[in-house]
C-alpha positions as CSV (number, residue, x, y, z in Angstrom):
1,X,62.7,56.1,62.6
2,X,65.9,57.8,64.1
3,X,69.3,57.5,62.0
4,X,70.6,55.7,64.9
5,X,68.8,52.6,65.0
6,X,70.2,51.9,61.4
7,X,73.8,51.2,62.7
8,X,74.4,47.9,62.1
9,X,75.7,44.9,59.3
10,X,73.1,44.2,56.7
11,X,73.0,41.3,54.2
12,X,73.0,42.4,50.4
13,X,71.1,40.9,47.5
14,X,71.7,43.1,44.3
15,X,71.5,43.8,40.1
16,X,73.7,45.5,38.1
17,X,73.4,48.5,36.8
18,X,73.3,46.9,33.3
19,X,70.5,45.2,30.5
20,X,71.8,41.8,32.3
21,X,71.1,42.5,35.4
22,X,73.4,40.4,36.9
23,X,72.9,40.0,40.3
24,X,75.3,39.9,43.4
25,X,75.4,39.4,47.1
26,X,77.3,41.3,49.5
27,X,77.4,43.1,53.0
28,X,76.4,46.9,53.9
29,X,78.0,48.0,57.4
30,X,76.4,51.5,58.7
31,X,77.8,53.4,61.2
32,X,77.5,57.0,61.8
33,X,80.3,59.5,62.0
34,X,81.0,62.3,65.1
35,X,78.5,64.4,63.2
36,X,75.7,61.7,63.1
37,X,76.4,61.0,59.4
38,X,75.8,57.7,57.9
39,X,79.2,55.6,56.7
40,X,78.8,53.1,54.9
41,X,80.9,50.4,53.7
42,X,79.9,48.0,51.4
43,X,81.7,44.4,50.6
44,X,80.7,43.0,47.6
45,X,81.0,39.1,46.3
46,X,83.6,39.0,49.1
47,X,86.5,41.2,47.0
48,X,85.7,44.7,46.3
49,X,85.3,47.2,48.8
50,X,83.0,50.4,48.8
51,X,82.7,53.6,50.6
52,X,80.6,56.2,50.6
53,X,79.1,59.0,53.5
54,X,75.4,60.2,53.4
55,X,72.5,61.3,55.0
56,X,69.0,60.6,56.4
57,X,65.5,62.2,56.3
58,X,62.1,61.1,56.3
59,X,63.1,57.3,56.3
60,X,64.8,57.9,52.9
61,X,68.9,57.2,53.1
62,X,71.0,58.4,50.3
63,X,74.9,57.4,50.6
64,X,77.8,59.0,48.1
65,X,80.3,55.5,47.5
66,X,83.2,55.2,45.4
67,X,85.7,52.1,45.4
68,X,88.7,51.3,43.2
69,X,88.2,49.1,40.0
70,X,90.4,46.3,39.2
71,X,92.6,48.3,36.6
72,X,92.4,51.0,39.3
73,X,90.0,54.1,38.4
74,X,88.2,55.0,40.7
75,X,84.5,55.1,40.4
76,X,81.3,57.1,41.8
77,X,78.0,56.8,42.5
78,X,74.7,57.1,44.2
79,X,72.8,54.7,46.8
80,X,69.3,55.6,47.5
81,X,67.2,53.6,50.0
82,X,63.6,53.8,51.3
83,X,64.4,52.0,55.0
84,X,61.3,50.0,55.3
85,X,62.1,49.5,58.8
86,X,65.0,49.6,60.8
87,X,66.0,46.0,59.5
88,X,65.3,45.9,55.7
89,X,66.5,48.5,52.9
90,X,65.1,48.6,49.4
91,X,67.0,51.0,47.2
92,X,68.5,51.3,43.8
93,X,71.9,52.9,42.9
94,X,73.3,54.5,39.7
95,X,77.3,54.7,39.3
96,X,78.3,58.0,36.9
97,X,80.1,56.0,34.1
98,X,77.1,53.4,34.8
99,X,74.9,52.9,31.4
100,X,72.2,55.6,32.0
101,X,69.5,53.5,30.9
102,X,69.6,51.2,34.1
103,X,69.5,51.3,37.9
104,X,71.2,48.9,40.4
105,X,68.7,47.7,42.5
106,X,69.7,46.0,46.3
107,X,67.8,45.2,48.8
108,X,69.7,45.2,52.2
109,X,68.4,42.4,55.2
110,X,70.2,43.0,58.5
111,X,72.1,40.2,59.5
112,X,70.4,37.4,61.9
113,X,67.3,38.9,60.6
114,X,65.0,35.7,59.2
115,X,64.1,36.9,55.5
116,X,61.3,34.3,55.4
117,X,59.3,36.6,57.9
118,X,59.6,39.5,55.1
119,X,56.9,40.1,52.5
């Protein structure tokens, strides 16, 4: 797989990185910068917004995000995917005030893609 196939909006389904586990639903938009980096922005439950840049080898993409909190820190983390194929992402995601016990999990579906046909 080629870094440039993954361009494109994918639907989110995701935990928390917390013993709850809540879970959320979001959007991941990839696009690649003039250096054939991956961007990513991630829009979560419709309000917060993420960033991060990152890079991909060996069907493995690994994205560097931060996004501002609602009392305005500003936190980090780490997104780690295995691309499946050019249309699903599984991948887990650790932020670095996150509890350390836990990962985030997500798995990404691009859009108009019929999750039903996924096993």
């Amino acid at each position: 797989m080629q870094v440039k196939e993954l361009v494109g909006k994918f639907e989110i389904i995701g935990s928390n990185q917390d013993e709850e586990g809540l879970t959320y639903k979001g959007l991941l938009e990839l696009t690649l910068d003039t250096n054939n980096r991956i961007v990513g922005k991630w829009t979560i439950s419709d309000n917060q917004i993420q960033r991060g840049t990152g890079f991909f080898s060996d069907n493995i993409l690994v994205i560097n995000f931060n996004y501002k909190g609602d009392c305005g820190n500003i936190y980090k983390g780490v997104a780690v995917y295995k691309c499946m194929t050019k249309d699903l992402l599984e991948g887990f995601w650790s932020e670095k005030h996150g509890n350390p016990l836990y990962l985030g999990k997500e798995r990404c579906f691009r859009v108009g893609m019929q999750k039903e046909t996924i096993h």
